[in-house]
MARMILUM-773286 format. One record per residue (C-alpha): residue number from 1; residue in three letters; x, y negated, z. Coordinates in Angstrom, 2 decimals. Each point is the difference from the previous one (the first is absolute). Last residue first. Example, Ala and Ser with C-alpha at 12.3 -4.5 7.8 and 13.67 -1.06 7.14 Angstrom:
2
(pt 2,ser,(13.67,1.06,7.14)),
(pt 1,ala,(-1.37,3.44,0.66)),
//
This chain:
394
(pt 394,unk,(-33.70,82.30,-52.39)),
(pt 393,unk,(-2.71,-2.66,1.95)),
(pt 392,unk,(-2.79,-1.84,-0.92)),
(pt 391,unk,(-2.74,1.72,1.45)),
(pt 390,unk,(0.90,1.34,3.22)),
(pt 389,unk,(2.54,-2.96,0.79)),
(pt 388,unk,(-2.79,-2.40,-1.07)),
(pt 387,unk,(-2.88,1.86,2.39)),
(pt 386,unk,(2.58,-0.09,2.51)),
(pt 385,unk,(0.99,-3.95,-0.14)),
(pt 384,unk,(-3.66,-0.33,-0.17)),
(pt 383,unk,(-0.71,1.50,3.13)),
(pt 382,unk,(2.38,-1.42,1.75)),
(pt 381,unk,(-0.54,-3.89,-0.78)),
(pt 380,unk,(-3.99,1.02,0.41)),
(pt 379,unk,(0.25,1.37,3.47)),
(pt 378,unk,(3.03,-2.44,0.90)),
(pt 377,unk,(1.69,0.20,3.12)),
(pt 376,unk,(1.08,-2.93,0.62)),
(pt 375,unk,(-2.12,-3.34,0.00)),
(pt 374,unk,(0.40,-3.74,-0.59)),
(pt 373,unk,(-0.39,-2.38,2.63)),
(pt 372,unk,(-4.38,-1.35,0.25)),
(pt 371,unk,(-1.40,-2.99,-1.65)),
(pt 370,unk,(0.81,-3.44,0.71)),
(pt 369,unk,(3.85,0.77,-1.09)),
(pt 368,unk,(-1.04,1.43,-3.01)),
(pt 367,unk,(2.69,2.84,-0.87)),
(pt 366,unk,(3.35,0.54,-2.49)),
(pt 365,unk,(0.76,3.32,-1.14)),
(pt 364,unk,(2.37,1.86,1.51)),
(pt 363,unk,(3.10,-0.33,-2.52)),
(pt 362,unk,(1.25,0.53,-3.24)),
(pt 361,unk,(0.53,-4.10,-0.45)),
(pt 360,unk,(-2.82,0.14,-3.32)),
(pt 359,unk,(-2.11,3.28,0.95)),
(pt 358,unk,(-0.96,-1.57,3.14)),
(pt 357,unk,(-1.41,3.36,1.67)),
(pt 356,unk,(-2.96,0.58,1.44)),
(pt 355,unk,(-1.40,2.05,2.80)),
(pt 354,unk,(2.89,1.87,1.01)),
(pt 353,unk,(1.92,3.21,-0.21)),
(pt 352,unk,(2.37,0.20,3.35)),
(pt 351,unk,(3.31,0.75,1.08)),
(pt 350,unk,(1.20,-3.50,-0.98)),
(pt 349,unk,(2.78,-0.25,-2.14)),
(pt 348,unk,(-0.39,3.58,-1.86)),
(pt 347,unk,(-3.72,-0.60,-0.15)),
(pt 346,unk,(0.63,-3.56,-1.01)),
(pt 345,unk,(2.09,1.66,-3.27)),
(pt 344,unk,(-2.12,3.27,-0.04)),
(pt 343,unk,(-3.10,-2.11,-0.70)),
(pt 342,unk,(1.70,-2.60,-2.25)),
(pt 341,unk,(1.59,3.42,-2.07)),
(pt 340,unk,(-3.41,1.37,-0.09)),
(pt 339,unk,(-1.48,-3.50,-1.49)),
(pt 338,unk,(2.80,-0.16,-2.77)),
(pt 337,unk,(0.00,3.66,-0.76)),
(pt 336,unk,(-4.09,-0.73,-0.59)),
(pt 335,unk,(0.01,-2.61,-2.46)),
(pt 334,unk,(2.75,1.29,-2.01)),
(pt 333,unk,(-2.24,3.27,0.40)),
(pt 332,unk,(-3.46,-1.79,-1.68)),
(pt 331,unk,(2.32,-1.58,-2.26)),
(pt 330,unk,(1.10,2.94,-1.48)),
(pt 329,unk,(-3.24,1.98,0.01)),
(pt 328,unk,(-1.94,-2.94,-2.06)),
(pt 327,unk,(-2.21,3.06,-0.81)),
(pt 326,unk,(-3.56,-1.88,0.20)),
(pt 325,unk,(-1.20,1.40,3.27)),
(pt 324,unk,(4.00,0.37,1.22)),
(pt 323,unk,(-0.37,-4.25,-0.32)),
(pt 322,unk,(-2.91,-0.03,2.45)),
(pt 321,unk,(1.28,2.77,2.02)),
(pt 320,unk,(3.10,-2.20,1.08)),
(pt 319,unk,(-2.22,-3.23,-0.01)),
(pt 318,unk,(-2.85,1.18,2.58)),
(pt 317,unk,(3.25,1.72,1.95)),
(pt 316,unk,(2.12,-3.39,0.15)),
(pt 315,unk,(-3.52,-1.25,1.11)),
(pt 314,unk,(-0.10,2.41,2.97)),
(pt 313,unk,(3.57,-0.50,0.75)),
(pt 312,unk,(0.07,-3.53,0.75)),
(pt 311,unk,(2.64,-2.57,-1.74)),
(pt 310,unk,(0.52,-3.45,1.84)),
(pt 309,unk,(1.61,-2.93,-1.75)),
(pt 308,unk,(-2.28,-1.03,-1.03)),
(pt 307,unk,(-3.55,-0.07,1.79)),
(pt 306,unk,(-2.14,2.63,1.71)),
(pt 305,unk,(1.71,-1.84,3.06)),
(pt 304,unk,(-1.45,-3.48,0.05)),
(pt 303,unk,(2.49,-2.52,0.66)),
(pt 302,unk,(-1.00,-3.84,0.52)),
(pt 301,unk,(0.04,-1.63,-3.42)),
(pt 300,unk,(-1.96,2.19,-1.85)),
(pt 299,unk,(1.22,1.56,-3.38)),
(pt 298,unk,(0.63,-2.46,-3.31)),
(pt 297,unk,(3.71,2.42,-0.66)),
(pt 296,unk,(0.80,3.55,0.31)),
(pt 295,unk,(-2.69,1.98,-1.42)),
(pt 294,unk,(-1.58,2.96,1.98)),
(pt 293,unk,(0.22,3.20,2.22)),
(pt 292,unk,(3.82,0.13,-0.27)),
(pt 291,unk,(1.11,2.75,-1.83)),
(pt 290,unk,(3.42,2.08,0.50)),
(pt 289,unk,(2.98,-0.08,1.96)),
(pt 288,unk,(2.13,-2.14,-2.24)),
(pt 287,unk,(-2.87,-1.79,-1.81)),
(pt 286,unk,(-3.08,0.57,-2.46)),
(pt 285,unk,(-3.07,-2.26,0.47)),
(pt 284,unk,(-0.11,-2.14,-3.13)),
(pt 283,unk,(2.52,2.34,-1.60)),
(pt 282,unk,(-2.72,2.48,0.09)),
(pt 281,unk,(-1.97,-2.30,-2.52)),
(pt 280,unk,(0.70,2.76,-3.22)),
(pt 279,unk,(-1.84,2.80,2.26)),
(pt 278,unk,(-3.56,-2.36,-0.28)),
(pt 277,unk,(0.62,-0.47,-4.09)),
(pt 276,unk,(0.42,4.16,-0.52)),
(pt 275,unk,(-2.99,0.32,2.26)),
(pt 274,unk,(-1.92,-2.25,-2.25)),
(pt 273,unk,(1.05,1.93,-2.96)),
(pt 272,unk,(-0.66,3.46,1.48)),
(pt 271,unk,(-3.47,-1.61,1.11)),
(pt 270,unk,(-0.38,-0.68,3.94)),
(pt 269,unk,(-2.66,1.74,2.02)),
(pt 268,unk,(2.00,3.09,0.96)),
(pt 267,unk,(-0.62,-1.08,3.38)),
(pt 266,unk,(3.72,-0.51,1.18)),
(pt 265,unk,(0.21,-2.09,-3.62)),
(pt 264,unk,(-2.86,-2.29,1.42)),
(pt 263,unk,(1.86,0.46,3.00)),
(pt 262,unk,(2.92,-2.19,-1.25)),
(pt 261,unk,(-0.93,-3.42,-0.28)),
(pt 260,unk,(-0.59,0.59,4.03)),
(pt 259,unk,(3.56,-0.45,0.11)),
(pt 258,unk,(-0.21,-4.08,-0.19)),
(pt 257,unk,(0.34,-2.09,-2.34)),
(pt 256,unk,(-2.54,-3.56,0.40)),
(pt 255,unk,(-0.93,-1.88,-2.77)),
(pt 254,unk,(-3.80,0.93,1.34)),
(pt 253,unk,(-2.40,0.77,-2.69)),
(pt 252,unk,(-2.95,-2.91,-0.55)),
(pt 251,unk,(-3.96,0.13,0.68)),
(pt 250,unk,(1.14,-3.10,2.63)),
(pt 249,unk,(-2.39,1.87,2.28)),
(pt 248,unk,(0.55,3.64,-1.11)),
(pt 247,unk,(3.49,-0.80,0.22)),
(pt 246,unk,(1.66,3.03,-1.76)),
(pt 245,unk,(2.72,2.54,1.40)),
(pt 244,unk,(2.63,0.11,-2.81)),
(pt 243,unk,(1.00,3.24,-1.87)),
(pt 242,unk,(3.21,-0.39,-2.52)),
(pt 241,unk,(1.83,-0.80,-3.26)),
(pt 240,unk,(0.04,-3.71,0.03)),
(pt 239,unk,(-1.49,-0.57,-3.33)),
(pt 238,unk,(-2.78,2.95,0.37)),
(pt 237,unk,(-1.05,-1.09,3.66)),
(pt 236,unk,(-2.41,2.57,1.31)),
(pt 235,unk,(-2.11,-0.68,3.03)),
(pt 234,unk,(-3.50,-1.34,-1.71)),
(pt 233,unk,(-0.34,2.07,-3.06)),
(pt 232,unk,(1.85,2.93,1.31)),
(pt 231,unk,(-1.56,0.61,3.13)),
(pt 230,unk,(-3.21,-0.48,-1.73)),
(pt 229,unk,(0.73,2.99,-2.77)),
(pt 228,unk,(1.37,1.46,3.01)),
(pt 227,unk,(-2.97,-0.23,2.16)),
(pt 226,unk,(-2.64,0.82,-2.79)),
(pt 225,unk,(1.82,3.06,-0.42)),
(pt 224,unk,(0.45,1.47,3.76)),
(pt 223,unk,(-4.02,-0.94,-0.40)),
(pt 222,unk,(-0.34,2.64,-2.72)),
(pt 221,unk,(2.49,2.75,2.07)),
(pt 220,unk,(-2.29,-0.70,2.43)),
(pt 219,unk,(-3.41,0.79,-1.52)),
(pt 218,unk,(1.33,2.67,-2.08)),
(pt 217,unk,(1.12,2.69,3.29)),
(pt 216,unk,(-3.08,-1.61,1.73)),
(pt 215,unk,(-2.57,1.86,-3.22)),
(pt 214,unk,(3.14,2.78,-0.52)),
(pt 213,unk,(-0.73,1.24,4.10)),
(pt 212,unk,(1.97,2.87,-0.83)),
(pt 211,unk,(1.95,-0.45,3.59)),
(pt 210,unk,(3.24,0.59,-1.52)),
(pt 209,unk,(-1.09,-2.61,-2.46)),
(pt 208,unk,(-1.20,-2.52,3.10)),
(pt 207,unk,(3.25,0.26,0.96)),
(pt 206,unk,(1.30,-1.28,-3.25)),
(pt 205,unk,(-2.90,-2.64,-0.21)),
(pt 204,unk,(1.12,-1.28,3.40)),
(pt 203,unk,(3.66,-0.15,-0.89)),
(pt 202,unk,(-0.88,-2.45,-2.59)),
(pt 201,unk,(-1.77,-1.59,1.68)),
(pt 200,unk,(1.94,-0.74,2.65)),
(pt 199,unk,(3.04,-0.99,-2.16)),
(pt 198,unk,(-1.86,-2.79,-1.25)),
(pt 197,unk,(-0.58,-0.80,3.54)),
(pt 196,unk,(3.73,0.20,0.71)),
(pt 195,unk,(0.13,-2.35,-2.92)),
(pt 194,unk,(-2.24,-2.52,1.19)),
(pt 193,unk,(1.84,0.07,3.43)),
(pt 192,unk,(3.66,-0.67,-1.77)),
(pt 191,unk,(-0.92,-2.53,-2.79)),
(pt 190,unk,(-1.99,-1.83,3.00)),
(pt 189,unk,(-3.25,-2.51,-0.92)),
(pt 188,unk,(1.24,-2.93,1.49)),
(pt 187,unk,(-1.93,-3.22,2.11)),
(pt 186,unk,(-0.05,1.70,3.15)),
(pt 185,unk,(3.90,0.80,0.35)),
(pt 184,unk,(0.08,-4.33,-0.31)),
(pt 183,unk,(3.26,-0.17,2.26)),
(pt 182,unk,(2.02,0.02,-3.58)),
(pt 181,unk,(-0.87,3.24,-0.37)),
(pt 180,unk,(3.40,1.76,-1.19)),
(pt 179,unk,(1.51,-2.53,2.70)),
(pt 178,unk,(0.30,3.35,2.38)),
(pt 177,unk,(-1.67,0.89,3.51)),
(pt 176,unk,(-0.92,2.47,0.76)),
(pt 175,unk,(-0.21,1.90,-3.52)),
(pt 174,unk,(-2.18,3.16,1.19)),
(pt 173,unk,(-2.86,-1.83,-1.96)),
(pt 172,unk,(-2.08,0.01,3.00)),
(pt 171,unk,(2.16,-2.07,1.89)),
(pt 170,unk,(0.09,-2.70,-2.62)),
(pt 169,unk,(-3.73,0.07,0.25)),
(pt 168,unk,(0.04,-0.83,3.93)),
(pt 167,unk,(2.37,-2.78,-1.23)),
(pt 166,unk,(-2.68,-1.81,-2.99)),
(pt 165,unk,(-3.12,0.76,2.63)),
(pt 164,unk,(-2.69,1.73,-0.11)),
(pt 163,unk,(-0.44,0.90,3.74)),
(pt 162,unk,(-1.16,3.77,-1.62)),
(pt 161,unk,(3.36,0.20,-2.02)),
(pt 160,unk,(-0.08,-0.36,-3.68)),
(pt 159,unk,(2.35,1.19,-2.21)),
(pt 158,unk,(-1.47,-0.37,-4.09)),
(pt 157,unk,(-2.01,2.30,-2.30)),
(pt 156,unk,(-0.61,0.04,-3.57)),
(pt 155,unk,(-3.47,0.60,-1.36)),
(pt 154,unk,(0.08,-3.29,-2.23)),
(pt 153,unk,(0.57,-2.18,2.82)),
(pt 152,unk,(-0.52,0.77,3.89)),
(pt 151,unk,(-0.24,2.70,0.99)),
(pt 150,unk,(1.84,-0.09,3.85)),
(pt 149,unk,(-2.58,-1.85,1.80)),
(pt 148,unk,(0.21,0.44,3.77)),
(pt 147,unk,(-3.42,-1.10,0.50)),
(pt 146,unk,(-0.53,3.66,-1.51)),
(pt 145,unk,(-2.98,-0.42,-2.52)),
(pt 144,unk,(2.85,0.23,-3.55)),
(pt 143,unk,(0.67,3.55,1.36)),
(pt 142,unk,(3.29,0.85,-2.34)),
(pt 141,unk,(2.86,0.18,2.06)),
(pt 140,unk,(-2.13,1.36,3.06)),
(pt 139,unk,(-3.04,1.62,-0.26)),
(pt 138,unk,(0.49,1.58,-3.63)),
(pt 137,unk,(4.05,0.32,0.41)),
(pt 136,unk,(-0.54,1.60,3.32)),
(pt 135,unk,(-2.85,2.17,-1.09)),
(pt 134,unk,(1.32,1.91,-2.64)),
(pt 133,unk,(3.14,0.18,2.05)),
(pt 132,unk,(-1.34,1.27,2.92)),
(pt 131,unk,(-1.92,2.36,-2.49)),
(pt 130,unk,(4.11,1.28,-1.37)),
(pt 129,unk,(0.38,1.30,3.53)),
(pt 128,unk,(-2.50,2.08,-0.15)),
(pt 127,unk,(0.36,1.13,-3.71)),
(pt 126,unk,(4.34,0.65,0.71)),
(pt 125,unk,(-1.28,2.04,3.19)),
(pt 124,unk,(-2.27,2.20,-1.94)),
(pt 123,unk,(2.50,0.07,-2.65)),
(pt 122,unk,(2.89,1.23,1.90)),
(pt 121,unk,(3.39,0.91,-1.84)),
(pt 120,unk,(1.85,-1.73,3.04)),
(pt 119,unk,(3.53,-0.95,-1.90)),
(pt 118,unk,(-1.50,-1.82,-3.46)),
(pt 117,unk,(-2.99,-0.70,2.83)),
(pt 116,unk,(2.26,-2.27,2.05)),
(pt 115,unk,(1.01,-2.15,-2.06)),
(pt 114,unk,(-3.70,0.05,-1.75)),
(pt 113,unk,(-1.11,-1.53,3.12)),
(pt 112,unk,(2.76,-1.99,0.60)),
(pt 111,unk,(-0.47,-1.85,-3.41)),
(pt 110,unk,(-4.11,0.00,0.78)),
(pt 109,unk,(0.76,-1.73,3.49)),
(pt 108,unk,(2.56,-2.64,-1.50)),
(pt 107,unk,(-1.75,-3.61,0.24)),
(pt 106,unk,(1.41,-2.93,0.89)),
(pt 105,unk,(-1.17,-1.10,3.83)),
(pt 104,unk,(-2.75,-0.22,1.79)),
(pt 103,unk,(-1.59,-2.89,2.32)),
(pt 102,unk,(-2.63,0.15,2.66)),
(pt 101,unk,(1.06,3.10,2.19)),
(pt 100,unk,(3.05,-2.09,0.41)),
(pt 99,unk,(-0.86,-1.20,3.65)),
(pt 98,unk,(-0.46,3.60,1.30)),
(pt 97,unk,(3.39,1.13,-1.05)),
(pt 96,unk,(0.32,3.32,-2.58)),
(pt 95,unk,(1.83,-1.90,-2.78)),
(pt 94,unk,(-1.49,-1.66,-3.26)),
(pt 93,unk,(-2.98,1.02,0.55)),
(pt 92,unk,(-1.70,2.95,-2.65)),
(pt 91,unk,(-3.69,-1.62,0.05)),
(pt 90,unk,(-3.35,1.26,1.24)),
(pt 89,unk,(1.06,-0.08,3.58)),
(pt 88,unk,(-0.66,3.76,1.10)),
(pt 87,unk,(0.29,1.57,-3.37)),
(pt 86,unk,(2.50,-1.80,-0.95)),
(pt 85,unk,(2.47,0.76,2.81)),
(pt 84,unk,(-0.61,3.39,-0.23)),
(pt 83,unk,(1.24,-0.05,-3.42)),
(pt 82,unk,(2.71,-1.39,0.66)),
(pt 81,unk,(0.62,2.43,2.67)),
(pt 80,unk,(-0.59,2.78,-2.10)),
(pt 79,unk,(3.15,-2.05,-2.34)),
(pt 78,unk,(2.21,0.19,2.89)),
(pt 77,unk,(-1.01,3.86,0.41)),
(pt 76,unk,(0.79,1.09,-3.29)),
(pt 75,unk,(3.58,-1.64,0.27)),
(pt 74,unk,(0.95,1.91,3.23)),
(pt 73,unk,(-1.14,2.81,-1.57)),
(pt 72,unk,(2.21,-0.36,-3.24)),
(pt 71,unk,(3.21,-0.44,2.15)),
(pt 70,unk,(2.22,1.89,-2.41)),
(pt 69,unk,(2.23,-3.48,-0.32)),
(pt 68,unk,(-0.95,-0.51,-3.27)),
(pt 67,unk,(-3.79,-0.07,1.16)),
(pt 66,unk,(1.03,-2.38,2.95)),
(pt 65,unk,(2.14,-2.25,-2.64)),
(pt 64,unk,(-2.92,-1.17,-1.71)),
(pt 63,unk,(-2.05,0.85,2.69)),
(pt 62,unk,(1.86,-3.37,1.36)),
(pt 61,unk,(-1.33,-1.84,-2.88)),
(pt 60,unk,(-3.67,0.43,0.12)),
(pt 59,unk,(-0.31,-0.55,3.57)),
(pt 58,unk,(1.78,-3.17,-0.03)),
(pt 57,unk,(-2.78,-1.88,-2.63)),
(pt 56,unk,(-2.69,0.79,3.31)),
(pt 55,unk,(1.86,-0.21,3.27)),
(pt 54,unk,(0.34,3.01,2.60)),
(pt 53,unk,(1.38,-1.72,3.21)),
(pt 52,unk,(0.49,1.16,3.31)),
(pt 51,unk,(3.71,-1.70,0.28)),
(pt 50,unk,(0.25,-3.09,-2.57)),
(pt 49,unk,(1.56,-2.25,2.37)),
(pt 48,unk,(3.23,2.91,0.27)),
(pt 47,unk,(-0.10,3.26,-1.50)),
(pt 46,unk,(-0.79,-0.63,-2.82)),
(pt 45,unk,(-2.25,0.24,-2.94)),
(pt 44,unk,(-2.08,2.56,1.77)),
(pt 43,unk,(-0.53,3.67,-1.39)),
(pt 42,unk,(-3.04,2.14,1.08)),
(pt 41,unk,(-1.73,2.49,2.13)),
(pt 40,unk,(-3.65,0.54,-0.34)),
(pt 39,unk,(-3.27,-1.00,1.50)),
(pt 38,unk,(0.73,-3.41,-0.43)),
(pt 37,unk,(-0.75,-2.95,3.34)),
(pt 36,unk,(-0.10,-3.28,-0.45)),
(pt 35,unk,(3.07,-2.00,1.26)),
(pt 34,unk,(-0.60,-3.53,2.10)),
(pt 33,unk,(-0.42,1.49,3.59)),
(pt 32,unk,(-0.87,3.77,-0.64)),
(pt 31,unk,(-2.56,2.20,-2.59)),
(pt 30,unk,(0.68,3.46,0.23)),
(pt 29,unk,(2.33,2.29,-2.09)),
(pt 28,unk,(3.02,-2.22,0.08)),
(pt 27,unk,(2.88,2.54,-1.00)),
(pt 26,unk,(3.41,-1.64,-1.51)),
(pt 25,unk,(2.32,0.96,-2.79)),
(pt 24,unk,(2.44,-2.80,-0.01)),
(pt 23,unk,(2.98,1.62,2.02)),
(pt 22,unk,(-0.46,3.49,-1.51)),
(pt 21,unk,(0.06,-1.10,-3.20)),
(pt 20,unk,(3.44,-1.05,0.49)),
(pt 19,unk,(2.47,3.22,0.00)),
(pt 18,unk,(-0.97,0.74,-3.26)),
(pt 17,unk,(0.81,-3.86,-0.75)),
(pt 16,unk,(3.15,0.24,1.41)),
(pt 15,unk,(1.22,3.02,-2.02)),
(pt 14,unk,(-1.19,-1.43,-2.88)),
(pt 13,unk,(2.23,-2.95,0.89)),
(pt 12,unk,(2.41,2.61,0.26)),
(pt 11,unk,(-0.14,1.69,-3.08)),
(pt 10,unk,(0.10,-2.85,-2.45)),
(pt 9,unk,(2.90,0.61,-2.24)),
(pt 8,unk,(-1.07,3.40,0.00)),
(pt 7,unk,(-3.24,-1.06,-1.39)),
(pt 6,unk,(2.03,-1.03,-3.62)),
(pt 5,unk,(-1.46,-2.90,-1.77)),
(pt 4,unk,(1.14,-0.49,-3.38)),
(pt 3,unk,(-0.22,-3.10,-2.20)),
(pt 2,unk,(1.04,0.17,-3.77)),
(pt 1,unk,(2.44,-2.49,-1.10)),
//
């Protein structure tokens, strides 16, 4: 039965979220108590704990739904401030507090960047921004001298906080906390960060084509290569259908399923047969209200919430587009009804879009108790849920 998604069904959460922005966007030009300061308006996660923020992997989503939203200025500036960021640290952190200047997060700048441009038009500020990239993957995610160490077998790159430590790694993946690691984040070479470096490359050498620089333009596009054909050799299970991060200290792939299988297929890295074996393990993840971040069973015994059974929007996004990349359209709006219903479903109960979602009960998803209560609001929950409606629907 063919899936259809009608917006009218969904007015009033968009209502809601219109209504929203206005709650998260803050303005924190100068530096004060534990926020740095950004020289231009942007979008926290919430409005609660994570008041004054502008994290990393967040950024990238929220425009998302910014640019959909007709908020295309707003957007600009979050990713200026990225930029800004970099230039005075040397690194993108993971959030705009003085104590996380030392650790990142996964990488999106050149996927805003060229978010922003498709609406923008501007090369001069598409080459600018696309040096911070140039020299954030070169200094950063690929500078084998930083104590830090992020390269570190066969030109792939792992997390790496500057304490280096298995948990401040963790954080850096986005993923805090999940069993996907086992507690060992140090030890594993990432399917998800390797491929958003693939992905860097590759849009590198296409901004380096509207730059006619041809000499750069090759030169990425030839190491976006040597990646995948890496990628592939050491992440790709052919019996079990799907990407696995790899041990680079046991040299073996992880058992471990988890939605990060799917941004090789987000990338455009995957093969058409590959991708058709990755979209045949949705059942893995696939439940009432959508997709929990990973397998069900041999997780962590205390609770980590980037766990089953909680879904999150951003990676119900990375596997959305992923399957649209390879024309698995179907499945790509089963996938999607079933998250916008969840959304409308609490939203209906609750007043409020949230964090996560457990995507088994159709609920609020379920939270660390050590760590901090779960969030309203949600930057990324909202954006996404527009960017889906604007794409997806009849």
């Amino acid at each position: 039965m063919k899936t259809i998604i009608y917006k009218r069904d969904y007015q009033d959460c968009l209502d809601y979220i219109n209504r929203y922005w206005e709650k998260l966007i803050c303005f924190h030009p100068k530096d004060r108590m534990i926020n740095l300061g950004l020289p231009n308006p942007y979008v926290s996660p919430s409005a609660g704990i994570f008041k004054k923020d502008q994290f990393y992997w967040d950024t990238y989503f929220i425009i998302l739904g910014l640019v959909k939203c007709d908020r295309v200025k707003l957007a600009k500036g979050m990713v200026d401030n990225l930029c800004f960021l970099f230039r005075r640290f040397n690194i993108v952190p993971m959030r705009n507090r003085y104590y996380n200047i030392g650790i990142s997060q996964i990488p999106f700048l050149t996927s805003m960047a060229l978010e922003i441009y498709e609406k923008y038009k501007n090369n001069k500020w598409l080459l600018k921004t696309g040096e911070v990239a140039e020299d954030e993957l070169a200094n950063y995610w690929m500078n084998s001298k930083l104590t830090e160490k992020h390269i570190v077998h066969k030109g792939l790159s792992r997390y790496c906080d500057h304490f280096i430590t298995h948990l401040g790694a963790e954080h850096e993946s986005g993923w805090d906390m999940t069993s996907r690691f086992k507690d060992n984040c140090l030890n594993y070479l990432p399917v998800d960060l390797n491929t958003c470096l693939y992905k860097y490359e590759l849009d590198i050498s296409a901004i380096q084509k509207i730059n006619q620089n041809s000499i750069k333009e090759k030169n990425y596009l030839d190491n976006a290569r040597r990646r995948k054909k890496i990628i592939t050799q050491l992440m790709w299970n052919e019996r079990k259908g799907f990407f696995f991060d790899y041990n680079c200290k046991t040299k073996k792939q992880s058992n471990f399923y988890s939605l990060a299988g799917y941004y090789p297929l987000w990338a455009g890295l995957a093969t058409k047969s590959q991708a058709e074996k990755v979209k045949d393990q949705l059942a893995l993840f696939e439940y009432k209200g959508g997709l929990s971040n990973t397998q069900s069973e041999n997780l962590s015994e205390e609770f980590k919430q980037h766990d089953y059974p909680n879904g999150w929007a951003q990676q119900h996004y990375i596997v959305i587009q992923g399957l649209l990349n390879y024309g698995y359209e179907e499945e790509a709006k089963r996938i999607a009804k079933k998250w916008l219903e969840l959304n409308k479903k609490v939203f209906i109960k609750t007043g409020n879009f949230w964090e996560k979602y457990n995507v088994v009960k159709c609920t609020v998803g379920k939270s660390n108790q050590d760590r901090y209560p779960i969030q309203s609001g949600f930057g990324w929950t909202n954006a996404i849920f527009v960017k889906l409606i604007e794409e997806l629907s009849e």
